[in-house]
VEXTORVEX-506888 format. One record per residue (C-alpha): residue in one letter; y, x, z. Coordinates in steps of 0.1 Angstrom, whole numbers, always signed. Layout:
residues N
type	yy	xx	zz
A	Y	X	Z
...
***
This chain:
residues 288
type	yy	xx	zz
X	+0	+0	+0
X	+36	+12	-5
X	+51	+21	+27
X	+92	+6	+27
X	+123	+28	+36
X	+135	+26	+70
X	+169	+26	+72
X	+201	+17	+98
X	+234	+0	+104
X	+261	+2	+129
X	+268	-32	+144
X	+298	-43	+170
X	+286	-60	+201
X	+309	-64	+237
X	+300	-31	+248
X	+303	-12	+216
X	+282	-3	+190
X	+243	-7	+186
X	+219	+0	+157
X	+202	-25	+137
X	+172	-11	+112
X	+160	-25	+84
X	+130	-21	+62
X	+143	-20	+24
X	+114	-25	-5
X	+120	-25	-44
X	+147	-2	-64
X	+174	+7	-39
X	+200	-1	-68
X	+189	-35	-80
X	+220	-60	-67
X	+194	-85	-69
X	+183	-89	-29
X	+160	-112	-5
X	+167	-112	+30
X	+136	-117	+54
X	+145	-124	+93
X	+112	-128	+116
X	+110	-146	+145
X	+116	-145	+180
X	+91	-119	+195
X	+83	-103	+159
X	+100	-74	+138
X	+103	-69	+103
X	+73	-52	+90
X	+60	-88	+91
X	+66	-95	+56
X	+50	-65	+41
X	+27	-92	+18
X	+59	-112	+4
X	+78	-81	+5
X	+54	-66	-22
X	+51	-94	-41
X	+87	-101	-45
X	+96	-63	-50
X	+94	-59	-87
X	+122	-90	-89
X	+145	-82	-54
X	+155	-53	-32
X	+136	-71	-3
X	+152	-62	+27
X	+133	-71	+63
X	+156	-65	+92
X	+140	-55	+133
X	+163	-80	+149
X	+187	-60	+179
X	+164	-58	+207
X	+132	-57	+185
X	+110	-34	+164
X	+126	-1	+156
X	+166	-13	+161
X	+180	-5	+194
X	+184	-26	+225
X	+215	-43	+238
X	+234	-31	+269
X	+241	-68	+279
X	+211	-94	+271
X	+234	-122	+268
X	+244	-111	+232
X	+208	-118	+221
X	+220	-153	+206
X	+222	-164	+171
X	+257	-164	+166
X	+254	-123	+180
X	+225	-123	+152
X	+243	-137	+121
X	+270	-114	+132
X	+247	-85	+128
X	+234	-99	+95
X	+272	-100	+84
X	+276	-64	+84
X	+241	-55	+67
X	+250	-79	+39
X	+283	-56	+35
X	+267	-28	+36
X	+236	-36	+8
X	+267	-54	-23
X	+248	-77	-33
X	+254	-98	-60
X	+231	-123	-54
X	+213	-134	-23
X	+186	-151	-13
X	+169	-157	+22
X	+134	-163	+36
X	+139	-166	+74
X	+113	-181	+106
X	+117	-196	+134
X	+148	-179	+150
X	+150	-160	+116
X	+153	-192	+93
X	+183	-205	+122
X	+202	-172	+116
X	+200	-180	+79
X	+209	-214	+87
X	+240	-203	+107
X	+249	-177	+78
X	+245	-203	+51
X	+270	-224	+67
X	+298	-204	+66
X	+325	-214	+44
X	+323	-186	+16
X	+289	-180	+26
X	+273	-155	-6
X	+236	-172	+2
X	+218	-185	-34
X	+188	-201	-17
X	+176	-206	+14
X	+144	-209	+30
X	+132	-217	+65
X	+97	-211	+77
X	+89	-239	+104
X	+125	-242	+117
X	+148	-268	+116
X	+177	-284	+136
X	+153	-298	+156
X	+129	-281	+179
X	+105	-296	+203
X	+113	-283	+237
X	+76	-282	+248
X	+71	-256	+224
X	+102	-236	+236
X	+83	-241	+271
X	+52	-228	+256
X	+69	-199	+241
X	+83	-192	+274
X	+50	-184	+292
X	+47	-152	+275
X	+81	-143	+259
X	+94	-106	+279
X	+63	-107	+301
X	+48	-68	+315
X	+21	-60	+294
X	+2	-28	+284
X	-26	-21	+263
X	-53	+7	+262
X	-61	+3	+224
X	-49	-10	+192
X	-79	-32	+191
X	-72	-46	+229
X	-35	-51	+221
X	-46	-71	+186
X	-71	-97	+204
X	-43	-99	+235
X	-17	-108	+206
X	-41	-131	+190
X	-45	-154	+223
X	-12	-162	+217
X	-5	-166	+183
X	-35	-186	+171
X	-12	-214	+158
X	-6	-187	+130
X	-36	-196	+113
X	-63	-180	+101
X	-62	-146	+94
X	-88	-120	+84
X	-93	-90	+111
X	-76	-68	+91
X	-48	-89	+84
X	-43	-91	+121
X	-46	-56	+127
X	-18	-51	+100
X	+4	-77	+117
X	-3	-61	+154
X	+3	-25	+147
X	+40	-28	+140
X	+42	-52	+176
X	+35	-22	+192
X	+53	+8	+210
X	+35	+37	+223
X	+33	+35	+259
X	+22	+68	+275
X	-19	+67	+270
X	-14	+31	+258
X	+7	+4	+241
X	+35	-19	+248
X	+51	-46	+231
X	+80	-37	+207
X	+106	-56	+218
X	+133	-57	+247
X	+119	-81	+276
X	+152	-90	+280
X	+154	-110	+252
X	+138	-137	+272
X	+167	-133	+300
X	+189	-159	+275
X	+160	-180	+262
X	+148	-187	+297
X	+188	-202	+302
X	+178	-231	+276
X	+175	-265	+295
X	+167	-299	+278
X	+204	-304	+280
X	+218	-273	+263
X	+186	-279	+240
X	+204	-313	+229
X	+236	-297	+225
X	+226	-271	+202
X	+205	-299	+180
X	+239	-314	+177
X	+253	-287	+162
X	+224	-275	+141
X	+225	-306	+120
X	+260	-305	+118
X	+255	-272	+98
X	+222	-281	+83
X	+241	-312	+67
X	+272	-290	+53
X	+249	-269	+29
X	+244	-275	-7
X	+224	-248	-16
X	+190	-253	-29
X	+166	-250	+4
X	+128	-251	+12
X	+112	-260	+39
X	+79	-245	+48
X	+58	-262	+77
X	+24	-257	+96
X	+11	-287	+100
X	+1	-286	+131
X	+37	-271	+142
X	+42	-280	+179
X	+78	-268	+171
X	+86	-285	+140
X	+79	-321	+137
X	+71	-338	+106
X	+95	-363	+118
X	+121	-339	+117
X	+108	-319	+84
X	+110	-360	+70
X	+149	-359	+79
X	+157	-325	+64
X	+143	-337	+29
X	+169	-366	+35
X	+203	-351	+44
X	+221	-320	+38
X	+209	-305	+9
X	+177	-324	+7
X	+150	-299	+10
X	+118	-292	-9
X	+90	-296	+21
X	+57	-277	+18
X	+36	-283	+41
X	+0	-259	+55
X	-33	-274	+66
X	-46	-255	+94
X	-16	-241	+103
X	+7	-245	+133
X	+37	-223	+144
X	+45	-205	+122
X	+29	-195	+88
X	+25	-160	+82
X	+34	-160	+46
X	+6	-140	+43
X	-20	-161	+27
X	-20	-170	-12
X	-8	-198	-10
X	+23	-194	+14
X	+32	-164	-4
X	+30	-184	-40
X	+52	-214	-27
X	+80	-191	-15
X	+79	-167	-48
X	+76	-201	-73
X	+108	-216	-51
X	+130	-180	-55
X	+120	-173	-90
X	+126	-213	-100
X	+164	-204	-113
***
């Protein structure tokens, strides 16, 4: 497999400056570029599969969120919010002039393109969100919550990829290998072991989410999600115990009407690893 370029950007926080890396696939010069933001607890190298596939027609460019992956941690874990992260995804966007843009982001990484798509004079061509909407069910925030920034340490890549895999079978299926490819980037050498490869204190300001703020920031979410008039699709598990099909229904309705795909099998979130999942998002980008 071809290995991507790591590379790095200076972004302003509060307390100065902090670095945010990114993973960059395809010729360095093509103006032609896909943004793909993972999810909460994940990091970039996640899309490695679309990354590949997409490379020969984008610069594909897979940012480690601040506080995740190889990017450096925040002083202050209050800025890990989503208005902090579209921030950050300001500055990369100046620094890769682009002419055209396109976006492939889940869970937290499909609300950061959400925010960013929102803007007035925002450069994004077409969106998509992997099992993320305006709406998310709080149980599943609650579930996230059991594990999110908790101590762990592993003796072995192997033990760290079935630890990983307790938690994330609403991925789907994956082959062993897949998973080992997915876990070996999660990880952080921990002196004879491993640790996970993000800040635990990003679950200092997720922990601060009550049903109430939850509400609020729905509120607001579909306020943006109905100003944009870009063409969008919305991917789904369909077993998602964070995206309802109730609320993938309304997103096809309002705002710009989204294109809904939906996974058998799956829950939270697919992969976009599989065939299929990897064909729905190329056959949507490459449409125009």
């Amino acid at each position: 497999m071809t290995e991507p370029r790591l590379k790095q950007v200076q972004c302003l926080d509060n307390r100065g400056l902090h670095r945010m890396a990114y993973w960059q696939w395809g010729d360095p010069s093509n103006r032609r570029v896909l943004i793909c933001v993972h999810g909460l607890s994940r990091q970039g190298r996640d899309f490695d599969t679309l990354a590949q596939a997409l490379s020969e027609t984008y610069r594909v460019v897979c940012p480690d969120v601040v506080g995740r992956g190889q990017s450096d941690w925040l002083a202050e874990p209050a800025g890990y919010t989503i208005p902090g992260y579209v921030a950050d995804m300001v500055t990369l966007l100046a620094r890769l002039d682009a002419e055209q843009l396109d976006w492939v982001g889940t869970s937290m990484g499909g609300l950061i393109g959400l925010g960013l798509a929102a803007l007035p004079g925002s450069p994004l061509r077409r969106l998509v969100l992997n099992d993320v909407g305006p709406a998310i069910e709080y149980s599943s925030l609650q579930r996230i919550g059991t594990y999110l920034g908790a101590p762990a340490h592993w003796a072995t890549v192997d033990e760290a990829a079935d630890a990983l895999w307790a938690i994330s079978q609403s991925f789907g299926p994956h082959s062993r290998e897949q998973w080992l490819a997915m876990t070996r980037p999660q990880l952080k050498p921990d002196g004879a072991g491993f640790k996970p490869h993000y800040d635990p204190a990003i679950a200092v300001p997720f922990r601060m989410i009550t049903p109430e703020l939850a509400r609020g920031g729905e509120a607001m979410l579909w306020h943006a999600y109905d100003q944009l008039r870009l063409p969008t699709l919305l991917l789904r598990g369909a077993d998602s115990d964070l995206l309802s099909h109730a609320t993938a229904l309304a997103m096809t309705q309002r705002g710009p009407r989204a294109q809904l795909v939906e996974f058998a099998g799956v829950g939270h979130a697919p992969t976009l690893i599989q065939p299929e999942q990897v064909r729905a998002v190329s056959e949507f980008l490459l449409a125009a």
